[in-house]
C-alpha positions in Angstrom: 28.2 -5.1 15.7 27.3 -8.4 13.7 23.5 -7.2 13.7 24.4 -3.6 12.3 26.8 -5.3 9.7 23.9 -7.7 8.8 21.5 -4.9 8.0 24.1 -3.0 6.2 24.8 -5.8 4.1 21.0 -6.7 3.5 20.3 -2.9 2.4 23.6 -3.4 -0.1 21.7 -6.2 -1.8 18.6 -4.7 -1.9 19.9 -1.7 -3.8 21.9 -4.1 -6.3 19.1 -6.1 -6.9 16.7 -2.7 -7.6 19.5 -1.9 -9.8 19.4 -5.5 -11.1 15.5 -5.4 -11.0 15.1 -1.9 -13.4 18.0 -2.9 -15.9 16.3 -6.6 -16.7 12.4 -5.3 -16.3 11.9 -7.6 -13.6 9.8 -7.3 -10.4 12.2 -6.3 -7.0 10.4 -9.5 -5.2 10.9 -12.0 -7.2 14.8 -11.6 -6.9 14.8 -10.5 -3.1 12.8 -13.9 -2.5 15.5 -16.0 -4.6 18.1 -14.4 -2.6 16.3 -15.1 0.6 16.6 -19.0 -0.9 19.9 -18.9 -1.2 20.7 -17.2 2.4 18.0 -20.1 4.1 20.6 -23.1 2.5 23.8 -21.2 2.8 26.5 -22.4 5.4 26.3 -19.8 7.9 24.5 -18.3 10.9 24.8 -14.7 12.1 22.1 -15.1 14.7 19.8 -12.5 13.5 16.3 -13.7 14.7 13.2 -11.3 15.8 10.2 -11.9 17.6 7.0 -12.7 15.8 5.1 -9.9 17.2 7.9 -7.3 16.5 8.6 -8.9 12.6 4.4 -7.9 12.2 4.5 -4.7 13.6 7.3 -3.5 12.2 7.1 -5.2 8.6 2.9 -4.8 8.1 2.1 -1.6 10.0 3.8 1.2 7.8 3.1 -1.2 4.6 -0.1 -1.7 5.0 -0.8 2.6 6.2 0.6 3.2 3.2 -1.7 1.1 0.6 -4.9 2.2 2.9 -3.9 5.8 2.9 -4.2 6.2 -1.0 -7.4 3.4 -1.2 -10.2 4.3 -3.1 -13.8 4.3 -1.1 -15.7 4.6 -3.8 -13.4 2.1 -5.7 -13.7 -0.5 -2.9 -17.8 0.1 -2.6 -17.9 -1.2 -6.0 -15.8 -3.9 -5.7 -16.6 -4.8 -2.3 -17.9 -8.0 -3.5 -15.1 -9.6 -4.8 -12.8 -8.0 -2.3 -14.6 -9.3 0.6 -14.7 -13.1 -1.0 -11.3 -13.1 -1.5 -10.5 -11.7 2.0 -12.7 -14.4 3.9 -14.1 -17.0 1.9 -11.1 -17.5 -0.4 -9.2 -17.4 2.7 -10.7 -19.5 5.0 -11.5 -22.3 2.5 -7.5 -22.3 1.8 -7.0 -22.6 5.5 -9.1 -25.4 5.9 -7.7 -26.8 2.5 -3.9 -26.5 3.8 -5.0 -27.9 7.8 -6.7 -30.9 6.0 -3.3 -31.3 3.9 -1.0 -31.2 6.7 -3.2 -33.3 8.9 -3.2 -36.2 6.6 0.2 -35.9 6.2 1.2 -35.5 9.7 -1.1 -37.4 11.3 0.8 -36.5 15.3 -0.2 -32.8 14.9 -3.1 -31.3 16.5 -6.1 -29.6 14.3 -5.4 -26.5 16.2 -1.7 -26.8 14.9 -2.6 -27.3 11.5 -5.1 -24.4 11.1 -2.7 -22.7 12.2 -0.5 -23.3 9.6 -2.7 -23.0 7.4 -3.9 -19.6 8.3 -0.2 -18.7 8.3 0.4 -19.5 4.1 -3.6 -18.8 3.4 -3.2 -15.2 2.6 -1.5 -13.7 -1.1 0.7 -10.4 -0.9 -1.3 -8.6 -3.3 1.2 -5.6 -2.7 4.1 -7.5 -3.9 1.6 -9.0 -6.6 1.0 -5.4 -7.7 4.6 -5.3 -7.7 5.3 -7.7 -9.9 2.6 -7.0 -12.2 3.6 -2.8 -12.3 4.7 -3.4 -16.3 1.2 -4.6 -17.1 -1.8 -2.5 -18.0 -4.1 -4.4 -15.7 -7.8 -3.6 -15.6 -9.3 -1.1 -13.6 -11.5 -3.5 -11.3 -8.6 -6.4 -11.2 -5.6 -3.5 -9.8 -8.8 -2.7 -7.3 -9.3 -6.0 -6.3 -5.7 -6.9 -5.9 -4.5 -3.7 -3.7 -7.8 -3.6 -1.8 -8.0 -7.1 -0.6 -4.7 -6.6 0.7 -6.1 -4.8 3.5 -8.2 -6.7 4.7 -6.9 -10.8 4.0 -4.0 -10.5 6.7 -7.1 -9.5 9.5 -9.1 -12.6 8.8 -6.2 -14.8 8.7 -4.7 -13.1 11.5 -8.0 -13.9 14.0 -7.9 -17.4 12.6 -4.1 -17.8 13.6 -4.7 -16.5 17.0 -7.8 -18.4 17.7 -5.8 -21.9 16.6 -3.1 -20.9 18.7 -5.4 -20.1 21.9 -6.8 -23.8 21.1 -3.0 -25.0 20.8 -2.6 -23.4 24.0 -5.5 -25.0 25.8 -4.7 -28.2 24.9 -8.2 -28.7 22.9 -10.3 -27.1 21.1 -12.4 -23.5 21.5 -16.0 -23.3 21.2 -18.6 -20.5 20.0 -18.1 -18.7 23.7 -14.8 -18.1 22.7 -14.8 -17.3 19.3 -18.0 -15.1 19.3 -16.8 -12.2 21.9 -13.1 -12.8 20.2 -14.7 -12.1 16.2 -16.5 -9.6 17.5 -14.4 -7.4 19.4 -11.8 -7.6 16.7 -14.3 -6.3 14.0 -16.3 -3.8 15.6 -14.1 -3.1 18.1 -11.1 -2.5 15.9 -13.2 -0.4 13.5 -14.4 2.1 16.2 -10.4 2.3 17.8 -9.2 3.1 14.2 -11.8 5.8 13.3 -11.2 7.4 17.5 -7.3 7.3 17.1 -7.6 8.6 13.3 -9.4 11.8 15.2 -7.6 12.3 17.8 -4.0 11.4 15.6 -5.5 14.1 12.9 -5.7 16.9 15.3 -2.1 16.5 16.4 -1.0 16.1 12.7 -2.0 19.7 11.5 -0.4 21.4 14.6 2.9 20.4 13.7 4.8 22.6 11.1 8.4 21.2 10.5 9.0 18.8 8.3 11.2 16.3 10.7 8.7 16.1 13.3 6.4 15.6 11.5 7.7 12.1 9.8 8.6 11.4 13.2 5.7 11.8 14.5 3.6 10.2 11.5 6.1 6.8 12.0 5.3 6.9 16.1 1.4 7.5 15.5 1.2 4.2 13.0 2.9 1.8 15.1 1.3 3.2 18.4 -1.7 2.8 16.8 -0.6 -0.8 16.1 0.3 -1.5 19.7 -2.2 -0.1 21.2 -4.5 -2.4 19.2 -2.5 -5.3 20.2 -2.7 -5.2 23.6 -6.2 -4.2 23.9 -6.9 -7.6 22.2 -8.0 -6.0 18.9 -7.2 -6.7 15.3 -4.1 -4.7 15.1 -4.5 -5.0 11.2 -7.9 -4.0 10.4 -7.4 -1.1 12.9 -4.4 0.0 10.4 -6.6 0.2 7.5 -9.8 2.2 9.3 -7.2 4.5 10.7 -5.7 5.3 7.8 -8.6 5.2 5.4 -9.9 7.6 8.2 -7.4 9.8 8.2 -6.6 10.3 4.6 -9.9 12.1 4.1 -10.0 14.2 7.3 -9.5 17.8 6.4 -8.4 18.5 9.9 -5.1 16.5 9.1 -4.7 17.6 5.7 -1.1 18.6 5.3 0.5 21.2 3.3 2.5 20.7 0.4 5.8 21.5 2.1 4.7 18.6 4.5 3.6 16.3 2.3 6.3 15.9 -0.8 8.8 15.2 1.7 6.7 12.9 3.5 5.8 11.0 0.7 9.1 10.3 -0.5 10.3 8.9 3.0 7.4 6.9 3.3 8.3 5.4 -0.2 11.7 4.8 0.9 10.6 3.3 3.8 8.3 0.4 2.5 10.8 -0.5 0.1 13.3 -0.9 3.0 10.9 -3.2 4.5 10.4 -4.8 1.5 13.9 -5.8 1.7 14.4 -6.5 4.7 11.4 -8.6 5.0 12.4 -10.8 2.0 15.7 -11.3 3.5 15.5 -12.2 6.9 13.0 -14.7 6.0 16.0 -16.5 4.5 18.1 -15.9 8.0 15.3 -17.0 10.2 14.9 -20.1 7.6 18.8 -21.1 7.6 19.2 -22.3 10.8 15.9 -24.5 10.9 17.3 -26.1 8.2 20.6 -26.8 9.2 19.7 -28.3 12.5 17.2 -30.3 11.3 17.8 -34.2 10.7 18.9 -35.2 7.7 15.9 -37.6 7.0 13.4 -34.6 7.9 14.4 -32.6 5.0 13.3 -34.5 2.6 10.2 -34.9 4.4 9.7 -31.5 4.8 10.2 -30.3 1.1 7.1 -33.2 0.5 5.0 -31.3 2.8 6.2 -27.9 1.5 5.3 -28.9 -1.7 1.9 -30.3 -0.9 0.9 -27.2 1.0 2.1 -25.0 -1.8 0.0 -26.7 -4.4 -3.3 -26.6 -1.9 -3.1 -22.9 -1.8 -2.6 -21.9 -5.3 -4.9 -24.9 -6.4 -7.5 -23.0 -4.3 -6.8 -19.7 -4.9 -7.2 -21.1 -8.9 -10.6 -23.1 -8.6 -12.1 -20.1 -6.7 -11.0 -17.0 -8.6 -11.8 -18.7 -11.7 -15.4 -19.3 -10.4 -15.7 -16.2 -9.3 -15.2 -14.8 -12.5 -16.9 -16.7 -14.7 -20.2 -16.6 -12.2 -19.5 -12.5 -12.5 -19.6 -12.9 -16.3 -22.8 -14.7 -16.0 -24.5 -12.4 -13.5 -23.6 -9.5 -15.6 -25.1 -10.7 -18.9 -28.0 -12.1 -17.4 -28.6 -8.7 -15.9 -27.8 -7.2 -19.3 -26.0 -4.4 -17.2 -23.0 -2.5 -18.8 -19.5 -3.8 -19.2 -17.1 -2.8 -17.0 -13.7 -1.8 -17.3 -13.7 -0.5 -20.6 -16.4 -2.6 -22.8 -14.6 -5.6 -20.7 -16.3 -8.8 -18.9 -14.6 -11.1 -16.2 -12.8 -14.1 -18.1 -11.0 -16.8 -16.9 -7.7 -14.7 -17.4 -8.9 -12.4 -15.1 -9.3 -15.8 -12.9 -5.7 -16.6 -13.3 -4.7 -12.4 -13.0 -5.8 -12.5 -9.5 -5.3 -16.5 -8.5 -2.0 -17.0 -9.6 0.3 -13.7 -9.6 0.0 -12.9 -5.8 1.1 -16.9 -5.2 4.2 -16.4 -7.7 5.0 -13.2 -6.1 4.6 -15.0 -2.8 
């Protein structure tokens, strides 16, 4: 019973911070994520923990569907630039930035170890960003760039993080024999498993006609999909966002209304469930940590908290801001046409995409 009274509880406080969230103008994260902070150092336990591999699928897989099943192609053709150096480069200098950090402050851990951590913190929630940033008129290309990198950040960091922890494992490091076959069966292979399982997914989809099995069924597709994925050694992520990108513009699976309005509004429901309880059992999971550690580690460990927190907006800063203002400069010289509504890349839009995915983070 103390689990079911725990996620009762945690669905009471999501809906009075909503309330809380709408009545002040203030983004739903932000106060989920300070009263996950105040859970982590409260007094108590209930022993609530998950598995890591559960936690992803059933926290990433039905968000992440859901931002690639309304993605623009020809939105993310014309951005593909900037979404794709925010998704690796960005990404992988931050998780080399943060390893390096955590290394020189920890000298006893392992390189494998501390790219892992580093691939762990490296990528920004630009859904919760977009969240937080719902009240602004944002430009076109930046609300593009934002959602769109989404979909693809979590993959690279997530190949990174399993790679480190294969070296972890090992007991040393992993050469190009390894990561070769691994990179490239999570890219292409993942792509052509999300476009198969979109088909064959799509062709079940329009056969159904009532309304409940057909959420049921949409819910059991995207986390089969997921697992399936998984165990074949594939990026479980990347084949999420082909399999939904797929399957959004298949008229096969084209639904009708009747179908869809309903479907739509449980799928919105259901992310921001996640939403909450994502924000809040970080806080569980943190509490006891903290409460058995040493009392001379804590202190320690808010150092190296705070170090790693200032690598990874510091990089996310210097690069987004040089992205932009080497956009600026590649548009003028080219004397092509402004984008976004007579607009040009700044350094506010720099600091649009650098910093408000870290403070919604």
């Amino acid at each position: 019973m103390i689990v079911f009274e725990t996620i009762l509880a945690m669905l009471a406080v999501g809906v009075l911070m909503l309330g809380l969230a709408r009545r002040w103008h203030l983004p739903y994260p932000v106060l989920l994520a300070l009263v996950g902070v105040g859970i982590a150092v409260a007094p108590f336990d209930v022993e609530f923990h998950l598995e890591p591999s559960l936690v992803l699928a059933l926290f990433v897989a039905p968000v992440l569907l859901d931002a690639a099943y309304d993605t623009s192609l020809r939105d993310l053709q014309r951005n593909w630039g900037a979404v794709l150096s925010l998704a690796l480069i960005a990404v992988g200098l931050t998780t080399a930035a943060v390893a390096l950090v955590v290394h020189l402050l920890v000298p006893t851990i392992p390189w494998a170890a501390a790219i892992a951590i580093g691939a762990i913190v490296a990528p920004p929630d630009a859904v919760a960003a977009t969240t937080v940033l719902r009240d602004v008129k944002l430009p076109h290309r930046v609300a593009v760039i934002l959602r769109n990198e989404a979909l693809l950040n979590d993959a690279s960091t997530l190949l990174i993080y399993r790679l480190a922890l294969a070296a972890v494992a090992s007991g040393g490091g992993i050469g190009a024999e390894v990561i070769a076959p691994a990179f490239l069966l999570s890219l292409v292979g993942s792509v052509v498993a999300g476009l198969a399982l979109a088909f064959a997914v799509g062709s079940v989809t329009r056969r159904i006609e009532d309304v409940p099995s057909s959420i049921i069924f949409q819910f059991v597709s995207t986390f089969g999909v997921w697992v399936a994925s998984e165990r074949l050694g594939m990026s479980p992520i990347l084949t999420i966002v082909i399999y939904a990108m797929t399957l959004a513009r298949m008229p096969s699976a084209y639904q009708t209304a009747r179908l869809r309005i309903p479907s739509f509004a449980v799928w919105e429901t259901a992310v921001v469930v996640l939403n909450i309880l994502a924000f809040l059992l970080i806080g569980l999971e943190l509490g006891p940590v903290i409460a058995a550690a040493p009392a001379n580690e804590i202190g320690r460990w808010t150092i190296i908290g705070a170090a790693v927190l200032a690598t990874v907006i510091g990089i996310r800063l210097v690069w987004t801001l040089a992205a932009a203002f080497w956009s600026r400069r590649q548009i003028m010289r080219s004397e092509a046409r402004r984008v976004d509504g007579n607009s040009l890349p700044d350094w506010r839009t720099g600091l649009i995409v650098g910093w408000p995915e870290r403070a919604a983070s």
